[in-house]
N, C-alpha and C positions, 0 to 999 in steps of 0.2 A: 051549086056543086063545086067543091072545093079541089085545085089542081096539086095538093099536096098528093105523093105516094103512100099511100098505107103504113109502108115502114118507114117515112119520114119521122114522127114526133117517138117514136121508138128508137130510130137513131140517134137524135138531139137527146135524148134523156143519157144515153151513153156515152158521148160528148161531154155532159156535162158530170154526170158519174166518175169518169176518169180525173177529169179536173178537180173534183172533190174528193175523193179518194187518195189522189196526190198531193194534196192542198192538207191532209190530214195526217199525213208521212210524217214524222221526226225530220227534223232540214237535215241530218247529216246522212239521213238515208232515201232524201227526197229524191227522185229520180224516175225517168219516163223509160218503158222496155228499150231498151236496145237493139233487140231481137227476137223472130217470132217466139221460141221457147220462152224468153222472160216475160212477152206478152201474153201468150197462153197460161202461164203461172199464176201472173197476177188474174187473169178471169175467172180462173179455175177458184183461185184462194178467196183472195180481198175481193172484189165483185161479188162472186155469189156469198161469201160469208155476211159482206151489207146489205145485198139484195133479201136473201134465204134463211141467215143465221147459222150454214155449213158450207162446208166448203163443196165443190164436183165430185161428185164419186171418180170419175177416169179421166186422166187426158190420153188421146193416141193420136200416134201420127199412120196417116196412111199405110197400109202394107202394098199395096198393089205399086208397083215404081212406074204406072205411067201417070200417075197423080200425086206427083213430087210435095204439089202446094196445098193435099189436105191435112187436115186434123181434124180431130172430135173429141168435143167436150163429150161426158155420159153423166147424163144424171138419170138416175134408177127411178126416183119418186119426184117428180118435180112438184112444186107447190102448187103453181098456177095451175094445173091439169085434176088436182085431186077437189075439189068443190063445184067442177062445171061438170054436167050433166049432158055430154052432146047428145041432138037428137039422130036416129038410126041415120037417116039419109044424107047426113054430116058425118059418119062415122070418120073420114078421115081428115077431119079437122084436129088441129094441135094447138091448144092456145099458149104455149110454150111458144109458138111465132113470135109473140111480144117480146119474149126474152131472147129470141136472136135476132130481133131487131137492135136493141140492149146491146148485145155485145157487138153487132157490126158496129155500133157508133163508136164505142173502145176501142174498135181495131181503128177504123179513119182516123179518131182521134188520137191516137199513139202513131199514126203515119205509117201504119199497114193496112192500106185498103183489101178488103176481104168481102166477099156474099159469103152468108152464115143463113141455111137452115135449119127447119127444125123438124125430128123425121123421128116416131112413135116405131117401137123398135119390142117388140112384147116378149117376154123370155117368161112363157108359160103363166104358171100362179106366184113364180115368187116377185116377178119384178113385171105386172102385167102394164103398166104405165110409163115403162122406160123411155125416156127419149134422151138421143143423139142430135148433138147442137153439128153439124156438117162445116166445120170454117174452111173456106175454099178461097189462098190467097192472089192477088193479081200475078199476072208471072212478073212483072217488070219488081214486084218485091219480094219474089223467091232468087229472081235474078239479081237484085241486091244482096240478100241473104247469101247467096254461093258467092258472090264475090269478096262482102266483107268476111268470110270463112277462109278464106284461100291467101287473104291478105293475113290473116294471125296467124295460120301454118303455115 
């Protein structure tokens, strides 16, 4: 029995994803996020366009102001979900997991620790496979974020 976490070798692949993806930049635009927005950009864009071959249908941030530090990616048809067959008493299995496993290692790896999951979100017949990636950041890096904000204005 292996004491690895599930979403370890998931994380490591986006670790290494980011590295490659940056490593693949033009040098005069090579450049690591900054901040969460530039960070979610590039997952939204460059990640899922290498992963998927398009970009994320949505980025949003939180509406509710007692959860300052979420976001969500939407992706309407995800790839991973459209050829697995779950069986009935799995129904609420997402294998879309994998993929935010994926993107948490991009956020550690960019130096925004985050939990990211992955949550089957159904909007009738048009979009019955949608899912919401949930990025949920540490507070000590929203509490960086509000600071270095406050330091530019």
């Amino acid at each position: 029995m292996s004491n690895v976490p599930p979403s370890q070798p998931n994380k490591d692949s986006g670790l290494k994803l980011l590295d490659l993806l940056l490593y693949r930049e033009p040098a005069r635009t090579q450049q690591r996020p900054t901040d969460i927005i530039s960070l979610l950009h590039l997952i939204k864009q460059s990640v899922w366009q290498h992963l998927f071959g398009r970009h994320a249908d949505r980025l949003e941030k939180s509406a509710n102001p007692d959860t300052p530090d979420e976001y969500m990616i939407i992706d309407n048809e995800p790839l991973v979900n459209q050829y697995v067959s779950v069986p009935r008493e799995m129904s609420q299995l997402n294998c879309a997991a994998f993929v935010a496993g994926v993107v948490e290692g991009v956020c550690d790896g960019a130096d925004f620790p985050a939990r990211v999951t992955a949550h089957t979100v159904a909007e009738g017949d048009m979009w019955p496979g949608k899912t919401v990636f949930l990025v949920k950041f540490r507070p000590d890096v929203v509490e960086r974020e509000t600071f270095l904000a406050a330091r530019k204005g």
